[in-house]
Each structure stands twice: as C-alpha cells, then as structure tokens.
C-alpha positions in Angstrom: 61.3 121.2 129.9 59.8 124.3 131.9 58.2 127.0 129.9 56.3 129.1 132.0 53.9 130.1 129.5 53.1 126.1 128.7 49.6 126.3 130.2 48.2 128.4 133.3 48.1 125.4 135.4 51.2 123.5 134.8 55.1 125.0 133.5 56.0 121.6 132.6 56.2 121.3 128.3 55.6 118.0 127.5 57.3 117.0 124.3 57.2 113.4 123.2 56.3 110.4 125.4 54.4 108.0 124.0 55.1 105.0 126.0 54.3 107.2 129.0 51.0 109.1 127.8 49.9 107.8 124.1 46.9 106.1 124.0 47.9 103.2 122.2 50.1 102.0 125.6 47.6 103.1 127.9 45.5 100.4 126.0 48.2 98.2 126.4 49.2 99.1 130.0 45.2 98.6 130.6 45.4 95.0 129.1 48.1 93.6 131.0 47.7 94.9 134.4 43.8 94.4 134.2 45.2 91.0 132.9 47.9 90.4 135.6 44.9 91.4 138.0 42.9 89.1 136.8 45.2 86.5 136.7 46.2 86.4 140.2 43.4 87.6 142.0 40.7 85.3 139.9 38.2 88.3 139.6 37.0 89.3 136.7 35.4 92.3 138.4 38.6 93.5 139.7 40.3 92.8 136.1 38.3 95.1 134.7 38.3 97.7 137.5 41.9 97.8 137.3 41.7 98.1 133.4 39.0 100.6 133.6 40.9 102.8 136.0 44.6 102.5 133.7 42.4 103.5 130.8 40.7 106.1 132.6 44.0 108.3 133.2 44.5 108.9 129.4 41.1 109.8 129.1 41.1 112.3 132.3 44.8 113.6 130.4 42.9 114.6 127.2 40.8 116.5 128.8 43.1 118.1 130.8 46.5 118.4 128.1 47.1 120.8 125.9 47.4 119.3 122.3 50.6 117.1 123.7 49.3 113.9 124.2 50.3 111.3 121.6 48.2 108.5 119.9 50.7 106.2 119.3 54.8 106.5 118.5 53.9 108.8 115.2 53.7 112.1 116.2 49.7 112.7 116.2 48.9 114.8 119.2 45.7 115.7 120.7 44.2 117.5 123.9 41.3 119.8 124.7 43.7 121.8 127.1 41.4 122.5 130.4 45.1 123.4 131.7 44.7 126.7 130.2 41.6 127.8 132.9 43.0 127.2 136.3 39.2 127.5 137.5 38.1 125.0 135.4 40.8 122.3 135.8 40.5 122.8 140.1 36.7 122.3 139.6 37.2 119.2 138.3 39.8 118.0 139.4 38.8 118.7 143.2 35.3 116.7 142.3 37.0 114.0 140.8 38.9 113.8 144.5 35.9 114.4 146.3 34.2 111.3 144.3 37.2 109.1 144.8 37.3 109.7 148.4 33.2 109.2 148.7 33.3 105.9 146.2 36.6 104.9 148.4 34.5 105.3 152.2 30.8 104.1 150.8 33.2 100.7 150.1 35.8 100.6 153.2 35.0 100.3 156.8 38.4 102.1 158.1 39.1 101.9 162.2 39.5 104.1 164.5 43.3 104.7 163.6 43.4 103.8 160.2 40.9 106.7 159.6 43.6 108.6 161.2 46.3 108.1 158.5 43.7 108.3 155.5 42.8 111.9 156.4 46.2 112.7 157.2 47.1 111.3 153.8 43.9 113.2 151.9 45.2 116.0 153.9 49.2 116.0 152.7 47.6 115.4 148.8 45.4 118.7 149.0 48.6 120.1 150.2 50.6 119.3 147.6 47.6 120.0 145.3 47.6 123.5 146.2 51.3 124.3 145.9 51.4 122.9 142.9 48.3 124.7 141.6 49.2 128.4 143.5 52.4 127.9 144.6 56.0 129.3 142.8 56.6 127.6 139.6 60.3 125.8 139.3 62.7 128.1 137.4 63.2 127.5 133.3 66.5 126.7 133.5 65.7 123.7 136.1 67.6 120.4 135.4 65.1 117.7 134.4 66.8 115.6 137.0 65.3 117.9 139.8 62.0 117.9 138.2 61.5 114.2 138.2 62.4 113.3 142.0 59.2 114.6 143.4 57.5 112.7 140.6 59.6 108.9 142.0 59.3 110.6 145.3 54.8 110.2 144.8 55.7 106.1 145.3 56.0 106.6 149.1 52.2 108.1 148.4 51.3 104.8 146.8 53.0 102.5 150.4 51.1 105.4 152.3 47.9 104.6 150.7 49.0 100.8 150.9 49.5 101.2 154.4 45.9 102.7 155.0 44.4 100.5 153.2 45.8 97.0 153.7 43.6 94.1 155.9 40.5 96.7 155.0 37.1 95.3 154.6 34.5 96.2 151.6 31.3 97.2 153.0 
C-alpha cells in the first residue's frame, strides 16, 4: 500500500512478503541460483559470486528497511530503517553505485560503442534514481496494479544491461 508517512525516502508500506524479502528465501534464492550457476557454467568462482551477490540484497535491505523485513514465514520483522534519513540512504546508496560501476569497468574492456549504451544506461538509472528519491510520490489511493508495472517494467533494464554487456571481455 502507499502511506506517505512510511519512511522519508520511500511511500511504499511493505506489509508481509516473505518469499520476496525474508531472509530465510534469500538463503534459499542464494543456494539455487549460485547452484544453477555453478552448475552450468562449471565455476565455482562465479557460483559463489552469484550467491554472494543474491545474499547481499537482503543484507543491503536491512539496512535500509524500516522494521518490515521478515526472517522467515512467521511474522518476526527486522530493519535498521536508513529510509528514514534521505541524506543518509543517497550517501550510500550513490557509493554503492559508484563502486558497482568502478568494480564493473576495472573488470570489462567495453568498445567504443558499447561504452555508449553503458553510460546511457548509468545515465537513465540516476534518472530514475532521482525521481524516485525527489520526485512526486504516487497518490494513497493508487491501485497496487499501477504500482507494480514500473517494477516488471525494470526487466527491459536487466536486456539493457544484457545487451551492454554480452561478448564482453574480463580484463
């Protein structure tokens, strides 16, 4: 639901999702696609990358939820609740970019044009970062339906970033 007094960063009131956000699936989740990884690709490296980086989100949502996020399908919640400073959460969650994209170019050699469409795509994401962070919140009365489309709509993100990043070389 949207409750504009939810947190100063985000309207959104999270109420119960635990195979979404608890950290007992995000164990899970971390297992099998770390497995799956693993698996198919024959590197334990990237097994454990790709389980690292699943496990990694419900960490980085601790910090950043207010007491909402679930352990497990009981209803024990937890949260430090950074959301509540919007100074604090665009500190760190603009370093945590900035890392990303550093860690992403020390490992990628990107040509001429596919530098092109990763800026353009870093670009578009501060964009939407900052409307989401300063722009108008969505009214309370807003059907959930409306609020999830931009959320299946972040896929064409993911072939974006797909698109950029496909045939590249590590360093």
């Amino acid at each position: 639901s949207v409750d504009h007094l939810a947190t100063a960063v985000t309207p959104l009131n999270f109420e119960y999702y635990p195979y979404s956000h608890s950290l007992l699936m995000s164990i899970v989740y971390s297992v099998l696609l770390g497995g799956t990884v693993g698996f198919f690709l024959k590197s334990r490296r990237a097994a454990i990358g790709v389980a690292l980086v699943v496990a990694s989100h419900w960490l980085l949502d601790y910090v950043t939820h207010r007491p909402d996020l679930p352990i497990s399908f009981d209803h024990t919640i937890v949260g430090l609740g950074m959301w509540n400073s919007v100074t604090a959460t665009v500190a760190l969650e603009t370093s945590m970019f900035a890392l990303g994209i550093f860690l992403y170019l020390k490992e990628t050699s990107l040509s001429n044009g596919r530098q092109k469409w990763f800026w353009g795509l870093i670009g578009f994401l501060l964009l939407i970062y900052a409307g989401n962070i300063f722009g108008p919140k969505p009214p309370v009365d807003m059907a959930p339906a409306l609020i999830a489309g931009p959320a299946l709509a972040m896929w064409l993100l993911v072939l974006w970033g797909y698109l950029v990043d496909r045939d590249q070389r590590s360093n």
